[in-house]
N, C-alpha and C positions, 0 to 999 in steps of 0.2 A: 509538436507533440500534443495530443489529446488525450483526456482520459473519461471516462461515463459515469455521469454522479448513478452513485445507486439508489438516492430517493427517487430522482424522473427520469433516470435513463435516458439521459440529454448527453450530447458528446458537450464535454468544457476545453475549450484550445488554453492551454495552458500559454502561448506566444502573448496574448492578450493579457493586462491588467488582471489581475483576480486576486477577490480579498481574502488575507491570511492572517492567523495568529498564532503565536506558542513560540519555540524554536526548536531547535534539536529534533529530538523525537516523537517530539509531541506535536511537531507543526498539524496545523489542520488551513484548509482551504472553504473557501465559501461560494457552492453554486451559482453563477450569475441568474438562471433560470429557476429555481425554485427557492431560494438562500437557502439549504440548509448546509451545515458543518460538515467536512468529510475531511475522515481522517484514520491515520495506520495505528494499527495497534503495537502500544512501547516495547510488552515484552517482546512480541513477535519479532520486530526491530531489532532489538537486543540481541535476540537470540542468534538474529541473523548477523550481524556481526562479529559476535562471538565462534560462530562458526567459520565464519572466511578466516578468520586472523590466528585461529587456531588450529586451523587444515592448514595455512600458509607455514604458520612456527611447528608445528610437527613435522612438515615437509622439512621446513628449512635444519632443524635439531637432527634428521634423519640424515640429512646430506653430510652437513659439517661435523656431527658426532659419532662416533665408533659407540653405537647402541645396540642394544636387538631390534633387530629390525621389525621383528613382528610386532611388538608393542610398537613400535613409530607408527608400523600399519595399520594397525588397529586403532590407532588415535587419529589418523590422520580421513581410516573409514568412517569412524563414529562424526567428527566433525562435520564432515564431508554431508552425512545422514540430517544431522540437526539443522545444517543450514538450507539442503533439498529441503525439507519438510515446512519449515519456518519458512522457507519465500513462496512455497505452492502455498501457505494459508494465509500470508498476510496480503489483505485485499483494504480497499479503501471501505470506511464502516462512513454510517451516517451515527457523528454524535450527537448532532444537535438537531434535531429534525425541524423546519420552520414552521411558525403557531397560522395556521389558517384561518382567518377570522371570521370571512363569511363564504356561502358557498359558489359567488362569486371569483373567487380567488382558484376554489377549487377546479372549478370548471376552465381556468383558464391554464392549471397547470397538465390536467388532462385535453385539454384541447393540444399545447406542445408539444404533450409527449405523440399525439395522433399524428400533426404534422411533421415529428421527426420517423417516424415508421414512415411515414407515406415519402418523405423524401429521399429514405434509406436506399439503394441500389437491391 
């Protein structure tokens, strides 16, 4: 599995060692190629499990309990909705952007990103 930092739009193979901090929801991962931090956002996170585990128990309340059904429905759509919406916007952010110290450094992570375009199919 790969994923593309969004400071250099470098693919990072996630198989390989890479450095990580937090836990839970707050884990974040460290660019091999440019160090910067990249990482999901909690609430987004949140929200997105709140939504599966709430469409799941609405579904499940709907099955095994003699309710109206349209409210089951309508709880099981709204959930349904929050957790669509919350996984189309949580993307990997860059928190910690890495400090560039001369423009050496620079040039070498723009040169990367050149050679990963040009090696791209």
């Amino acid at each position: 599995m790969s994923v593309k930092c969004t400071h250099c739009y470098l693919s990072i193979k996630m198989d390989n060692q890479v450095n990580h901090r937090g836990k839970g929801l707050g884990v974040e991962i460290q660019c091999p190629h440019c160090q910067a931090w990249l990482g999901r956002s909690r609430i987004l996170s949140g929200l997105k499990l709140v939504g599966f585990y709430g469409a799941v128990s609405a579904g499940l309340v709907g099955y095994f309990l003699e309710l109206d059904t349209r409210l089951v429905s309508l709880g099981m759509i709204l959930f349904a909705i929050v957790l669509a919406v919350s996984h189309l916007m949580d993307h990997l952010l860059v928190t910690q952007a890495p400090e560039i110290s001369s423009a050496r450094a620079l040039r070498q992570v723009s040169e990367r990103k050149r050679q990963a375009r040009d090696a791209e199919p």
